[in-house]
N, C-alpha and C positions, 0 to 999 in steps of 0.2 A: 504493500500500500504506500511506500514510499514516496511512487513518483504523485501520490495525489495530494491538493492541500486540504486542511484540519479549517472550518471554521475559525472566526477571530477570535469569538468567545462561546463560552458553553454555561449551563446552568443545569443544574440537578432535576431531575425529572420527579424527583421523587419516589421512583417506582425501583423499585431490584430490579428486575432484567433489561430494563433501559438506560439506566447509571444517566450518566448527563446526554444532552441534546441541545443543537444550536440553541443561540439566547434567543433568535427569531421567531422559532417555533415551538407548536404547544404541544403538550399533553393532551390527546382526548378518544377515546371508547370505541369502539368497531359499533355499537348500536347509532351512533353519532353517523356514521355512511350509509346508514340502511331505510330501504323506503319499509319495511314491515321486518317485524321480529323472525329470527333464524328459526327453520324449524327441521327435525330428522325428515328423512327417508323414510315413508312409513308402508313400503309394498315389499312382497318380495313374489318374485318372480313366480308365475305359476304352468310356464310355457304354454300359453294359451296363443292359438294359430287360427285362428276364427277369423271371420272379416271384423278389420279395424282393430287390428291388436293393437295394441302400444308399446311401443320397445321401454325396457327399465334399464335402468344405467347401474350399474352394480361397480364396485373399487378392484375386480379385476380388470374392469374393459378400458381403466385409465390409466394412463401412462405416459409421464413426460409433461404434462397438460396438456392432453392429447383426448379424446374420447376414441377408441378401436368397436364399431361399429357394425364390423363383420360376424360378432358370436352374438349380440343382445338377445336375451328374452326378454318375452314380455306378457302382458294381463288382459285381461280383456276392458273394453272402454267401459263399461258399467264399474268395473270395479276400480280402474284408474280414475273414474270420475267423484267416486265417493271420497277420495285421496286428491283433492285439488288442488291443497294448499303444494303439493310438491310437482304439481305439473311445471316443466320449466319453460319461461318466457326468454326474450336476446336478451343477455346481456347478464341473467343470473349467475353467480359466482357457485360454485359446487366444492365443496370440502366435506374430505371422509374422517370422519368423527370417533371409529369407534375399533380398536386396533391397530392398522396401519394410518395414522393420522396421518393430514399433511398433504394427501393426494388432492389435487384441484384442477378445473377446468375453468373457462368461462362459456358459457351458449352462447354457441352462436344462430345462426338459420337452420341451417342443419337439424339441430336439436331440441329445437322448439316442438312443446306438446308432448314428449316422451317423461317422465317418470321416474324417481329415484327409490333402488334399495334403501333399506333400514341404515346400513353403514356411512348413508354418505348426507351431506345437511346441506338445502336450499338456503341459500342468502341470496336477497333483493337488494340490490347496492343504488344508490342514487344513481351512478353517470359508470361510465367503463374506465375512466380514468381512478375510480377509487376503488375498483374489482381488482384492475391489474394491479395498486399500489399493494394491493389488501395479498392480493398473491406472492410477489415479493417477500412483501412481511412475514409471509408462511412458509417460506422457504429461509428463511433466515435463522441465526442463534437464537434472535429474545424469541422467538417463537417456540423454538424446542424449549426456552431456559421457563417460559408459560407452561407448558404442555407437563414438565417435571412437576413446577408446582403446584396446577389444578389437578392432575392425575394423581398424585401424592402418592406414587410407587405403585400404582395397584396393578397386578396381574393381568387384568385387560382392560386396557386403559379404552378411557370412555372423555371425550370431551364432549361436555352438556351443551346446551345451547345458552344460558346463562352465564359461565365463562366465557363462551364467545362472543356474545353481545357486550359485557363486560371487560372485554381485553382490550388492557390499557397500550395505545401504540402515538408512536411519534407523529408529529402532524406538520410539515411544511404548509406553505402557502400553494396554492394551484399549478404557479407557475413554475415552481422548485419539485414538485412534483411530476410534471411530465418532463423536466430538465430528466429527473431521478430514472423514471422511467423508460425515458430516450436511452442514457446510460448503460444501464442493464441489459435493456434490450441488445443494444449492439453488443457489449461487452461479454456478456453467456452465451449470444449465440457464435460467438467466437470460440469459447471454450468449449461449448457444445459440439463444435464442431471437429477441436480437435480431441475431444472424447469418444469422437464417431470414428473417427480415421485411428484410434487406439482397439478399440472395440473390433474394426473391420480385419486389423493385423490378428490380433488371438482369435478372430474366427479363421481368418486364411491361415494360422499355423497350426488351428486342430486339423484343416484338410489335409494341410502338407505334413502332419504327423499320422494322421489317417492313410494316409496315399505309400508313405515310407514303407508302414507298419505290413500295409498290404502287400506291397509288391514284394517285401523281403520274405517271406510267409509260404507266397504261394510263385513265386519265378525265382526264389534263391538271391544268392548274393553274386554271383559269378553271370556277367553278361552275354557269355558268348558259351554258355553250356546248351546243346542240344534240348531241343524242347517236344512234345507230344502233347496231342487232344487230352484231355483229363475224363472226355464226356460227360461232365459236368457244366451246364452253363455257365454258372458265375466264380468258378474255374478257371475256366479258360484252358490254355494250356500252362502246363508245369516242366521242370525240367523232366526229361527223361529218364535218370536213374531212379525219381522217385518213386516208391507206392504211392498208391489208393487204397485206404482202408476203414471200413465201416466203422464210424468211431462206438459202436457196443464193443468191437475185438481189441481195443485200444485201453478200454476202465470199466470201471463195477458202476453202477451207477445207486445211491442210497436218498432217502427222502429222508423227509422229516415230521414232525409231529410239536401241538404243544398241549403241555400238560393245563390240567385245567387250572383256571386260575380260582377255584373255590377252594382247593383246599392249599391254604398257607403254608404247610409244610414242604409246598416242591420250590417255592420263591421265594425265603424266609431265608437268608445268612447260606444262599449257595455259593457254589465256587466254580461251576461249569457255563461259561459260557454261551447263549443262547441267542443264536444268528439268528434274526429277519432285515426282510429286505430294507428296514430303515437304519441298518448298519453296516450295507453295501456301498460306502459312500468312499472307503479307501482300497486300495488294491492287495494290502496284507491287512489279513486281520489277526488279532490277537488278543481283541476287547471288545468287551458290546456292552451296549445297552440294560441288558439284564443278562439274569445266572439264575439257574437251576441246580437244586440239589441230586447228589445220588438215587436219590429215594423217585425222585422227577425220575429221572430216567431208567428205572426199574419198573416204575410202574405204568410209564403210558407208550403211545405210540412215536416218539423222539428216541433218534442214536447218538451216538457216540462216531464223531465225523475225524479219521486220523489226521494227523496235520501233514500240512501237504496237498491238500486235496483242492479242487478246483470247486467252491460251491458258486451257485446258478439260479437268480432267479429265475422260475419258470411260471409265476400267475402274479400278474401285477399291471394294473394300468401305465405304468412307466414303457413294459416291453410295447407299447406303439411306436418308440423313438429308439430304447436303446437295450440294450441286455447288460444287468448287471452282471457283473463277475469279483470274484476275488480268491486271495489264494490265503487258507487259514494257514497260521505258522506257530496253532496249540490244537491239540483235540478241541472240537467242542459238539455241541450239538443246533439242531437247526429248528425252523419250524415248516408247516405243511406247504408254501408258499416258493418250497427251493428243495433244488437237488444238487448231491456232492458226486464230483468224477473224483473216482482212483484211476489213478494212470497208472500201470505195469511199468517195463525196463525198455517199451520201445520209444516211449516218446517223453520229453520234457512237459509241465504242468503250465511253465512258464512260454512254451511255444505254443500252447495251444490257446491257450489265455491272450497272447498276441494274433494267434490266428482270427479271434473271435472280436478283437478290438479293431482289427484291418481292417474288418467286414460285415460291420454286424448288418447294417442294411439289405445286403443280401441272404445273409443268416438269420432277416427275422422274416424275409421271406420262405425262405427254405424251411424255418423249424415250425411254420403255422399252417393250419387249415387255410385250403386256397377259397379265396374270398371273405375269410374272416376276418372282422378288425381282431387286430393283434393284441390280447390280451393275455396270452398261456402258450408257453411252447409245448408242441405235443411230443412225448416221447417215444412216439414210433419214428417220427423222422427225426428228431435227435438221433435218435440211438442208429439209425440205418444213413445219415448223413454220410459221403466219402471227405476225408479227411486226407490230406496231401503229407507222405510223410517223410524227410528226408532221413540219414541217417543220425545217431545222435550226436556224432562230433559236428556234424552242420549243424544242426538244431541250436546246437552250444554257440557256435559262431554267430547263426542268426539272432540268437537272443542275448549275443553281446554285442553285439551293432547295433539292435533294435535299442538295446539301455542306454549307449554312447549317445544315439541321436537323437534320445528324448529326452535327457538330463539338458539338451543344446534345446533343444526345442521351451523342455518346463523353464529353462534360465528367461529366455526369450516373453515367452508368458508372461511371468514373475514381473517381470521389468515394466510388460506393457499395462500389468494392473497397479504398480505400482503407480505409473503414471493416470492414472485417470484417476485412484483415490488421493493424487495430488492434484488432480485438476479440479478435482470432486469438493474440495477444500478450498482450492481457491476461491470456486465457485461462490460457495457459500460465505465465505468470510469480504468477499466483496458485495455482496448480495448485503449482508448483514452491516457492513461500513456504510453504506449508501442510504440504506433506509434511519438507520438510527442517527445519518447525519456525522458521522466520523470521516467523512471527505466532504469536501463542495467539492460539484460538480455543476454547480451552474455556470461555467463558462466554458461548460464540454462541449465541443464538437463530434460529430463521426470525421475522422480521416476521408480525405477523397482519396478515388482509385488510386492516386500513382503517390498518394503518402502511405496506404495500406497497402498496396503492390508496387515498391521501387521498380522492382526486375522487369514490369509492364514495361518500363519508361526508359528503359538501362537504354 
């Protein structure tokens, strides 16, 4: 914040999360901007497809201040009408209230006439100058440093409607206002922008980590080895000397089970371990979530998984995109939602685990009912899948290449999230300078093209 200047003078606001603000301006209430009182969300969605539905706006479809327009549900117009007070008009400000605070839009044309979930609160702002100001301010620190203190810790945080009408916020003049707002605007979407070109790198390096993964897997490491049909479509061809082998002749394949949860004694001070798929989040595992006792695993339908093994979700709304995998590095046991490969002495646990990250796309073709949304991989064609398999001294090599060029790859990653959770901060700490008045920026300009593009002009 350096290159910006500090008002002359400042004066105490009175308030904790405002600390001081220019001498100019005042203190005064978000009910102070509003033509009628804030009020929730009060539908929820009953996917009702009748003539004249009305789309409902729920705090997944927004994003960014954005509205995503393509999933809405929606209510039928009797019951949207009985709920009026949240039909939205141009220019209504929308904030979600009630867990993920903080999300907002403003209506535009577009979105007139549609309807808010319970999670998100209609505000009626006098003018659109004090909607966007009002948005700022929500994306700001004093905003979260509010959100602490009316929330008061609580496990699902709920901001009321009477804190929000009551949130005490800084007040320029009209014209220092859309100065502020000019500001920002250009200023984030700059940052914005290079958030986006951060973002678009770690998607193009999971491809180019994908695409590596692949081709070392199933074409080898050696460019100029003899190659053959595989007779497998997504396949292709493989080199030559390798098999094709049904992965049942490859490992044992074992489920899972969980013990009930009524009697206390199998979840009570255990020490084993108990994998579901909300602790396939890392690729070795060796801790979870929860533990089951001995007495668990004598008495119900859950084993004892050796380590080493390859476990798999196979029923979960996730496999529409991906397949989880990981490789346990203790016994443990699992539940009914996953299956454990033992692999014998032909093949690595670790190559096949890569085979399945190269490819899942086509793997979650191949292991599902044709025409099914993908929800469960079935184990007839798990199990009868061909599997490409070199020998194991390649295998070794291929899965020390494959770790060389992802440790280059995760460094690469690393760096590009680093960089956006510093952009992500800058973001906000300018956001939060500008509103509470710890810069003037009333003699900002935007740069013209050849002060913001020299090399245009070189």
């Amino acid at each position: 914040m350096a290159k910006y200047q500090a008002y002359a003078e400042y004066k105490d606001s009175g308030t904790e999360w405002l600390g001081k603000i220019p001498e100019s301006w005042e203190k005064t209430y978000v009910k102070y901007m509003l033509k009628a009182a804030p009020c929730y969300g009060i539908l929820k969605p009953d996917k009702y497809s009748g003539e004249n539905s009305v789309p409902v706006i729920r705090i997944l479809d927004i994003d960014k201040n954005i509205v995503d327009t393509t999933q809405l549900e929606a209510v039928s117009p009797h019951l949207s009408a009985e709920y009026n007070r949240t039909i939205l008009t141009e220019g209504d400000l929308v904030i979600s209230v009630v867990g993920t605070i903080g999300k907002t839009f403003i209506c535009d044309k577009n979105l007139v006439g549609m309807n808010l979930s319970r999670a998100l609160a209609r505000v009626q702002v006098k003018n659109v100058l004090y909607a966007r100001y009002l948005q700022f301010l929500i994306e700001s620190n004093s905003f979260h440093d509010y959100i602490n203190v009316t929330c008061n810790g609580a496990a699902q945080k709920v901001f009321n409607m009477e804190a929000l009408s009551n949130w005490a916020i800084p007040s320029p003049n009209m014209h220092e206002m859309k100065c502020i707002i000019e500001f920002l605007e250009y200023e984030t979407a700059k940052i914005d922008h290079l958030i986006e070109k951060q973002q678009q790198l770690i998607e193009l390096l999971k491809e180019k980590r994908q695409a590596v993964i692949s081709h070392a897997v199933t074409k080898g490491l050696d460019p100029n080895v003899p190659m053959k049909d595989s007779g497998v479509e997504w396949l292709g061809e493989v080199p030559e000397h390798w098999q094709l082998v049904p992965l049942k002749y490859l490992c044992t394949f074992s489920g899972g089970g969980t013990p009930t949860k009524d009697n206390l004694s199998y979840w009570t001070d255990g020490n084993i371990p108990w994998v579901s798929p909300k602790d396939m989040k890392t690729f070795w595992i060796s801790e979870t979530q929860d533990y089951i006792t001995e007495k668990a695993v004598k008495e119900s339908s859950t084993n004892t998984v050796e380590q080493n093994s390859l476990l798999m979700v196979v029923r979960s709304g996730i496999l529409q995109r991906t397949i989880p995998i990981a490789i346990n590095t203790v016994p443990v046991t699992m539940n009914q939602d996953m299956k454990a490969l033992k692999f014998g002495k032909r093949v690595l646990v670790e190559y096949i685990a890569n085979l399945i990250h190269g490819n899942t796309v086509q793997l979650l073709l191949e292991w599902s009912k044709e025409g099914a949304t993908v929800e469960s991989i079935e184990h007839e064609y798990l199990a009868n899948s061909l599997i490409p398999v070199p020998s194991l001294k390649e295998q070794e090599e291929i899965t020390q290449v494959i770790a060389k060029k992802m440790k280059v790859y995760a460094e690469l990653t690393e760096k590009a999230e680093l960089q956006i959770t510093l952009l992500q901060e800058r973001r906000t700490a300018l956001i939060s300078a500008a509103v509470t008045g710890k810069i003037d920026v009333r003699n900002w300009q935007a740069p013209t093209v050849a002060e913001a593009h020299p090399e245009l002009s070189a």
